[in-house]
TORVOPA-343229 format. One record per residue (C-alpha): x, y, z. Coordinates in nm, 4 decimals. Example, Ala and Ser with C-alpha at 12.3 -4.5 7.8 and 13.67 -1.06 7.14 Angstrom:
BEGIN
+----------+----------+----------+
|     east |    north |       up |
+----------+----------+----------+
|   1.2300 |  -0.4500 |   0.7800 |
|   1.3670 |  -0.1060 |   0.7140 |
+----------+----------+----------+
This chain:
BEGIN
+----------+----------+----------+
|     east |    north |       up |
+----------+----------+----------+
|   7.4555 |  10.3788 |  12.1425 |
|   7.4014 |  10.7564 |  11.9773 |
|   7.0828 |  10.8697 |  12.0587 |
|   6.8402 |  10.9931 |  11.7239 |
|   6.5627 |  11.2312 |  11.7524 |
|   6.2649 |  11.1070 |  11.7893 |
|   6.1119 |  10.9931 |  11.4628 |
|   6.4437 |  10.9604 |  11.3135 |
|   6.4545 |  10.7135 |  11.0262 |
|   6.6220 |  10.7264 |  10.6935 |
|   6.5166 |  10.8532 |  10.3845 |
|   6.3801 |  10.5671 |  10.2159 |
|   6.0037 |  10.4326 |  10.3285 |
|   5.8773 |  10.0858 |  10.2498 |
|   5.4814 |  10.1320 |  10.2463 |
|   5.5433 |  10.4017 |  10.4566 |
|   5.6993 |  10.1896 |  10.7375 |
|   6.0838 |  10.3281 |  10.8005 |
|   6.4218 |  10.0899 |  10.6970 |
|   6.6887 |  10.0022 |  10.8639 |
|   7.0132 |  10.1942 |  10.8267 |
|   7.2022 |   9.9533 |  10.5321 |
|   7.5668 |   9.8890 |  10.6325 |
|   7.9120 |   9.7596 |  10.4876 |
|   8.1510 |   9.7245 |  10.6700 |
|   8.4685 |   9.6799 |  10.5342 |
|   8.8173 |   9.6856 |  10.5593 |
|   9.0857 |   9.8485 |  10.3181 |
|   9.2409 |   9.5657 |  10.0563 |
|   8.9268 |   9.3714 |  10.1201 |
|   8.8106 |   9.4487 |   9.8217 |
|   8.6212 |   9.7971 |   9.9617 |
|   8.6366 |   9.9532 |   9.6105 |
|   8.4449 |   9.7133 |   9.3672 |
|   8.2137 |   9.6357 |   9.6504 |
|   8.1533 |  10.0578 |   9.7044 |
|   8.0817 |  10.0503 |   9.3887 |
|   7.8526 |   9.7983 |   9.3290 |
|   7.6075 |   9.9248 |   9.6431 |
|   7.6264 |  10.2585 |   9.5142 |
|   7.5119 |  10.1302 |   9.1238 |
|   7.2021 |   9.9483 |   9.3698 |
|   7.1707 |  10.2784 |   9.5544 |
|   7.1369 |  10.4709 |   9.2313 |
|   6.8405 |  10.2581 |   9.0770 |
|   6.6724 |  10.2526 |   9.3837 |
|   6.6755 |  10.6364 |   9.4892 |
|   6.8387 |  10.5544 |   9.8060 |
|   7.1024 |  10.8075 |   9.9662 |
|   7.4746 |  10.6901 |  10.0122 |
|   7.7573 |  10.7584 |  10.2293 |
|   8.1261 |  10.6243 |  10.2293 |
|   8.3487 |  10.7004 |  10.5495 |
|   8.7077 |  10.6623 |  10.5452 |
|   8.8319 |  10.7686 |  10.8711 |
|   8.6759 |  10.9720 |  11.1695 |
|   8.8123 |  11.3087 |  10.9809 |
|   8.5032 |  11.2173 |  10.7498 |
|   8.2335 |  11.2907 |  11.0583 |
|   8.4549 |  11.5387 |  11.2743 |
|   8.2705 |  11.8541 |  11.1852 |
|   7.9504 |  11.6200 |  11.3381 |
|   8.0900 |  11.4999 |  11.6412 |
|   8.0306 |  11.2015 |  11.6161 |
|   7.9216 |  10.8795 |  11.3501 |
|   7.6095 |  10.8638 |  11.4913 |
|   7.5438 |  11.2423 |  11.4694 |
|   7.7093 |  11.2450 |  11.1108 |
|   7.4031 |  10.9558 |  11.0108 |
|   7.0983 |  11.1725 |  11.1793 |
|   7.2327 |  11.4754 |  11.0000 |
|   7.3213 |  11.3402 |  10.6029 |
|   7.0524 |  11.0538 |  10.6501 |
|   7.1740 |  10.7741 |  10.4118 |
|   7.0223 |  10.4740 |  10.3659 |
|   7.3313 |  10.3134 |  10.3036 |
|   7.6336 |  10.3524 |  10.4373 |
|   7.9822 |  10.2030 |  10.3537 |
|   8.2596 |  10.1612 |  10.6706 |
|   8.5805 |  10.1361 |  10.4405 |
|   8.8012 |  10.0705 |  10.7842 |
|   8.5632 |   9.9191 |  11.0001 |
|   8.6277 |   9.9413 |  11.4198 |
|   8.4064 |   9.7676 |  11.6725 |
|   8.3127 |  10.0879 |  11.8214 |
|   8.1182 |  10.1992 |  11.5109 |
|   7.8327 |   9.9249 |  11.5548 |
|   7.7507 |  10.0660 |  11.9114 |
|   7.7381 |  10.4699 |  11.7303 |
|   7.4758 |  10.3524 |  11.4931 |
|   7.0765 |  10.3059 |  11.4968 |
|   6.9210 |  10.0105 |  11.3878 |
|   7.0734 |   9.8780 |  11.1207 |
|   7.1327 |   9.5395 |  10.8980 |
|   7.4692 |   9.4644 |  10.7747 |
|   7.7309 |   9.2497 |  10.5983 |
|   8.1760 |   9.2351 |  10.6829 |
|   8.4093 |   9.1423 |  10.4716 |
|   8.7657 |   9.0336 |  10.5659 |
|   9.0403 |   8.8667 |  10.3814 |
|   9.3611 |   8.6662 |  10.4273 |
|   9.5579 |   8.8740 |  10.6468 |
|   9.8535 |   8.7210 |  10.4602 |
|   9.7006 |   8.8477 |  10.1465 |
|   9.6383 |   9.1998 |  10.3149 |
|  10.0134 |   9.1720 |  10.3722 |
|  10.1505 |   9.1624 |  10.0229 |
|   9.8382 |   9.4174 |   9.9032 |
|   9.9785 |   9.6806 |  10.1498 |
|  10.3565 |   9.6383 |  10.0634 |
|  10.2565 |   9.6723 |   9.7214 |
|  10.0378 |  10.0018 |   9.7486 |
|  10.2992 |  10.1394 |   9.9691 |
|  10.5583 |  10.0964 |   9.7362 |
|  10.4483 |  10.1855 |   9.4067 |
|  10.1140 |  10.3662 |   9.4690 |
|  10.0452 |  10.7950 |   9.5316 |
|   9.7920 |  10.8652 |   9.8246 |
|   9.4547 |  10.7592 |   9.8032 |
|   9.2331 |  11.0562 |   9.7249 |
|   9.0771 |  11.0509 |  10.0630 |
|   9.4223 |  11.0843 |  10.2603 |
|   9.5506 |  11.3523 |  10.0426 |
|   9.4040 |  11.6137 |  10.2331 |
|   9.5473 |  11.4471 |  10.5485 |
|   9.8670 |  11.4353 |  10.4455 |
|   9.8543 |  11.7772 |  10.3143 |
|   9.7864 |  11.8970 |  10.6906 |
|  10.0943 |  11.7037 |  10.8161 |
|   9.8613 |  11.4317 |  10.9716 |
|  10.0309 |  11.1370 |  10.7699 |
|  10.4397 |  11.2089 |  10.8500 |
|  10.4750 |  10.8190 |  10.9802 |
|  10.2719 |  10.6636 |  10.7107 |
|  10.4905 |  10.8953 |  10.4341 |
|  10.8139 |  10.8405 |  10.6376 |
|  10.7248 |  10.4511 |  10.6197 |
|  10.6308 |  10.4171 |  10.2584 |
|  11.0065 |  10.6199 |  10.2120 |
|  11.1530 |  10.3140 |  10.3805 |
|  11.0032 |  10.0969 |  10.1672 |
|  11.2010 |  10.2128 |   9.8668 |
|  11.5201 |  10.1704 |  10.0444 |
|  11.4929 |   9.8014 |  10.1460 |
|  11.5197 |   9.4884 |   9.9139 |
|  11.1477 |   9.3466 |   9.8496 |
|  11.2476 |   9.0525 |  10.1150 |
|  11.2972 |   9.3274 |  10.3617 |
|  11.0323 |   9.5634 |  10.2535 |
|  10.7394 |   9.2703 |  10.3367 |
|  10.8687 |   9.2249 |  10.6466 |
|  10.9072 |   9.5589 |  10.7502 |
|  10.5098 |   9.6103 |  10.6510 |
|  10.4147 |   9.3209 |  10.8588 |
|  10.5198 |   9.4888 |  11.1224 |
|  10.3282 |   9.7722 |  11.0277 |
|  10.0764 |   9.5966 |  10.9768 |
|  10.0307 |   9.5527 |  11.3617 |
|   9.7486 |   9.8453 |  11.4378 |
|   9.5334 |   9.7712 |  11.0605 |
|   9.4953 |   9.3872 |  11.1979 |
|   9.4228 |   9.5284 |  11.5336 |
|   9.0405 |   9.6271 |  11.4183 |
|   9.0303 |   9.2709 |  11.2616 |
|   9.1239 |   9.1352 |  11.6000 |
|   8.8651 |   9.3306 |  11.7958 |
|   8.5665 |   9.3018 |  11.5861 |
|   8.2526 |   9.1509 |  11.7216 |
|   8.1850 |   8.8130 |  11.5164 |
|   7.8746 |   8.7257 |  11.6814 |
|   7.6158 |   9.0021 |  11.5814 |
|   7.3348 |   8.8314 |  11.4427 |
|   7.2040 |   9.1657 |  11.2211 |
|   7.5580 |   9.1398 |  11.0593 |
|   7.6471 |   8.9116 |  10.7891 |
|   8.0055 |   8.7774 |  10.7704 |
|   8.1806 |   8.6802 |  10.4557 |
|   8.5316 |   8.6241 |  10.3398 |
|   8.6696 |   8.8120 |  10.0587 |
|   8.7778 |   8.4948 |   9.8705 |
|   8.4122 |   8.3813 |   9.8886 |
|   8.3098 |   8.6888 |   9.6824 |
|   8.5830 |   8.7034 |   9.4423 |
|   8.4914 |   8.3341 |   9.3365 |
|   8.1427 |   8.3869 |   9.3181 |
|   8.0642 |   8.7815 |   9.2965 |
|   7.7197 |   8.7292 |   9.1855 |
|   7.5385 |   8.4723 |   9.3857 |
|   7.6838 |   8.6168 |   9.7184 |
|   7.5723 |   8.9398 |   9.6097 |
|   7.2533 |   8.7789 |   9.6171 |
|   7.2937 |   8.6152 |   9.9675 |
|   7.4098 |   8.9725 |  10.0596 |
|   7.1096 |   9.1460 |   9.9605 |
|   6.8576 |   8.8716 |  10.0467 |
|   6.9872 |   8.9169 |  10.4358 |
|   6.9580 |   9.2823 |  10.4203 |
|   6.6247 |   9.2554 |  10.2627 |
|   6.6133 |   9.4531 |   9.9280 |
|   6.6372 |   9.1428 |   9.6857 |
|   6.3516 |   9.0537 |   9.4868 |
|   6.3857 |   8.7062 |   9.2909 |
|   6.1081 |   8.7867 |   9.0240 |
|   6.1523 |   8.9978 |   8.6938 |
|   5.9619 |   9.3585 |   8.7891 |
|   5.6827 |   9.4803 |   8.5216 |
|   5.7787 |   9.7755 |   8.2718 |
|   5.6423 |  10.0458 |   8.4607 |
|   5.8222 |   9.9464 |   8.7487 |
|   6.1522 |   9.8765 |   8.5433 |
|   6.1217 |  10.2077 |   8.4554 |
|   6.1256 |  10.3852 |   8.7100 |
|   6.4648 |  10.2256 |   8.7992 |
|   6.6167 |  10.3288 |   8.5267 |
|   6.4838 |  10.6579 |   8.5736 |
|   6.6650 |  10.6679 |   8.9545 |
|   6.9595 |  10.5549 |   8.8159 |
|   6.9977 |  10.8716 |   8.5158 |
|   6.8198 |  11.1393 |   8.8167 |
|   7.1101 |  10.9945 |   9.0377 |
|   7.3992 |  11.0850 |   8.8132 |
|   7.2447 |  11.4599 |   8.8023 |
|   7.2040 |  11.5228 |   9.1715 |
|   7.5042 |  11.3228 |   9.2947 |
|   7.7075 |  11.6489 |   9.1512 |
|   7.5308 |  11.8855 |   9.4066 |
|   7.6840 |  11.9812 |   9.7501 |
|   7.5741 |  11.6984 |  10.0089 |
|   7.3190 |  11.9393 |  10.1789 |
|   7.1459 |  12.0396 |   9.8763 |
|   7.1338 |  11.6519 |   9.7349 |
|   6.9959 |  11.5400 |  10.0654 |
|   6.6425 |  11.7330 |  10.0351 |
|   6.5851 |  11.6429 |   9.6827 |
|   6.2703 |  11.4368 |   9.6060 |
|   6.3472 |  11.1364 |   9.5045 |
|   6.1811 |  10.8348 |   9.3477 |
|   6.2422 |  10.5792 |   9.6212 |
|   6.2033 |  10.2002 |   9.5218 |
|   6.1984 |   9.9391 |   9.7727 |
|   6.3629 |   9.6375 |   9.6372 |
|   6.5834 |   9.5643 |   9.3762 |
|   6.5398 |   9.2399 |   9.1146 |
|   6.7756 |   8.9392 |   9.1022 |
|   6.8452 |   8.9928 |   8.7672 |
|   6.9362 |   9.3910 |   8.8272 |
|   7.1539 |   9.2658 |   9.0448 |
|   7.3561 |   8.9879 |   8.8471 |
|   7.3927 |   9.3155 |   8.5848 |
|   7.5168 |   9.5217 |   8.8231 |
|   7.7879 |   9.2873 |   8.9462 |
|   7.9182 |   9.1969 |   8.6676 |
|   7.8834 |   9.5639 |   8.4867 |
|   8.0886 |   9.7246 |   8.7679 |
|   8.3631 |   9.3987 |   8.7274 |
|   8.4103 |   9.4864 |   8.4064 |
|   8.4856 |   9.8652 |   8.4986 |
|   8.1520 |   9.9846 |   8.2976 |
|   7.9071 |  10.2257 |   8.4911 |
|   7.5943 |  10.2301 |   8.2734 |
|   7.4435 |   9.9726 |   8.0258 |
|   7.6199 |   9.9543 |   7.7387 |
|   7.9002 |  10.1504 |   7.7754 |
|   8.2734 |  10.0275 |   7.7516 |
|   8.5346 |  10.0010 |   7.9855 |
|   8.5192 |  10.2743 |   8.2264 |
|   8.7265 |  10.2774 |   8.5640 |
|   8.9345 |   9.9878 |   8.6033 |
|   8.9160 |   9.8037 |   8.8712 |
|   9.2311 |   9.8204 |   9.1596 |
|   9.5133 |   9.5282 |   9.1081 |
|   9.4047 |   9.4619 |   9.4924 |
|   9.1302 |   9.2121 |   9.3046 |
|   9.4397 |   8.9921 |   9.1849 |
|   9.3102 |   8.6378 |   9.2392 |
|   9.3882 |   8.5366 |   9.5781 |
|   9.6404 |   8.3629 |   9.7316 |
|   9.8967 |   8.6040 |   9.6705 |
|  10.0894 |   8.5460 |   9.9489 |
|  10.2125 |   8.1635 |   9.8436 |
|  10.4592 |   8.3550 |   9.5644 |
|  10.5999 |   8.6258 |   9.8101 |
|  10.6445 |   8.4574 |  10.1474 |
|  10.9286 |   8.2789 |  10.2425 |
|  11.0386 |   8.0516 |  10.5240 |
|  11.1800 |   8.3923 |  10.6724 |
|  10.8121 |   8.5971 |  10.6740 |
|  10.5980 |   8.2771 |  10.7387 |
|  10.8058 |   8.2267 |  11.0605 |
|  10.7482 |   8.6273 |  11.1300 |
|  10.3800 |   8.6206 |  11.0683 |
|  10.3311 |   8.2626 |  11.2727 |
|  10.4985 |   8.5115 |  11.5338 |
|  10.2820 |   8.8045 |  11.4905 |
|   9.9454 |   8.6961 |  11.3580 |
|   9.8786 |   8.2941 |  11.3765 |
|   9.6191 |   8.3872 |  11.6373 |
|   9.4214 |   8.5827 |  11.3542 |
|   9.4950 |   8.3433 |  11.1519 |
|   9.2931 |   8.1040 |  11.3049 |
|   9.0510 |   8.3190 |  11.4557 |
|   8.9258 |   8.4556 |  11.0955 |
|   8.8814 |   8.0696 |  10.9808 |
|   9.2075 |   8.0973 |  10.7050 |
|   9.3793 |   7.8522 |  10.8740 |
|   9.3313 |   7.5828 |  11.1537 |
|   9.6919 |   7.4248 |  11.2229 |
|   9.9273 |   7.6728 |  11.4023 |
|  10.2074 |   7.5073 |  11.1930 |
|  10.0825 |   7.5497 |  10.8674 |
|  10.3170 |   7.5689 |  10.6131 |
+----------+----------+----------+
């Protein structure tokens, strides 16, 4: 495990005792993006600090995860590919995961590989040369026939699953939830999700205090725009808990692709939230016999299935 300075905590205080470091970790197609943005619309009403890390390019210049978390001192943090590794890197810290069908995962990938442009985070990567196989790959794709094409990203699929694989299952400070179990009920396991990390409140707060939530969330729009080490070391209004009903607005605000009260459609949401299972209308005898071969032992390790011969 890293080791902090002494004193270290982050940002926020509750009564002046320290938090927890706040942690999601997720995994890409697992629905990373609605659920970013959710915990950021939290962060911003609380005046909390946030962080999202894509890859280990994102802490390089620190050295290290841990040293990246002493130095921009979030109070959340978002893993978009978590590895078991990054638990040990961290200090204390409470925490939900999130997987999803890896057959699912599957179809999502072929899909984005196919049709999609680089994500913004790995354009800068590829831009360096540092993404020739994943480019030469998603080249491939647009040669083959679709039936060809999923298989072929199965078996690239092999080192994404691998973190899946690894990850430790057992950690009582982490919470784990399916994807599914989210998409079918966004709002009351955002609830269970922020009950176990501890910043739920079930009552309705009084004006003054509803006000000074809404007065994070418009001073967090202003100072999100500033370089990272200026917004760091500004003051900030920190709240400790965030109401039930906040919550339930938030969810289903940021599911409708709004960002504020009010406001219309805004960003829309990825067509990785397609309702799930996807993979029922794309595999065939030939890929369920490939991914038995490949990935039954996930299969049944991550709860989707329980019968090696399914199907």
């Amino acid at each position: 495990m890293h080791t902090f300075p002494e004193g270290y905590e982050a940002s926020s205080r509750n009564r002046g005792c320290p938090r927890p470091l706040y942690v999601f970790f997720g995994h890409h197609y697992c629905g990373t993006t609605w659920i970013t943005r959710i915990l950021q619309e939290a962060c911003a009403y609380l005046g909390w600090r946030f962080r999202v890390i894509h890859h280990p390019g994102d802490w390089a210049t620190y050295g290290s995860l841990g040293r990246f978390v002493s130095a921009e001192r979030p109070d959340v943090l978002v893993c978009t590919q978590a590895t078991l590794q990054q638990p040990g890197e961290l200090p204390a810290f409470r925490a939900f995961h999130v997987v999803r069908d890896p057959r699912d995962v599957v179809v999502l990938r072929y899909r984005q590989h196919l049709k999609r442009p680089l994500p913004e985070h790995l354009r800068e990567r590829a831009r360096q040369g540092r993404m020739a196989g994943h480019l030469a790959h998603c080249a491939r794709l647009q040669e083959l026939p679709a039936a060809e094409g999923l298989l072929l990203e199965m078996a690239y699929s092999e080192h994404f699953f691998r973190h899946m694989r690894e990850w430790d299952y057992g950690r009582p400070e982490v919470l784990e939830l399916k994807y599914e179990t989210l998409f079918a009920r966004p709002e009351a396991t955002f609830w269970q999700v922020f009950s176990f990390l501890g910043f739920l409140v079930p009552v309705q707060p009084g004006p003054l205090y509803g006000l000074s939530l809404r007065f994070n969330r418009w001073y967090d729009g202003a100072v999100r725009r500033l370089p990272s080490f200026v917004e760091r070391r500004c003051p900030r209004l920190v709240r400790g808990r965030l109401p039930a009903g906040w919550v339930t607005d938030i969810v289903r605000r940021v599911l409708a692709g709004r960002s504020h009260p009010g406001e219309g459609p805004e960003r829309s949401l990825p067509e990785r939230m397609a309702p799930p299972p996807l993979w029922r209308t794309c595999f065939d005898e030939m890929h369920i016999a490939y991914f038995k071969e490949k990935y039954n032992n996930l299969l049944i390790q991550l709860g989707y299935e329980t019968d090696p011969g399914w199907c």
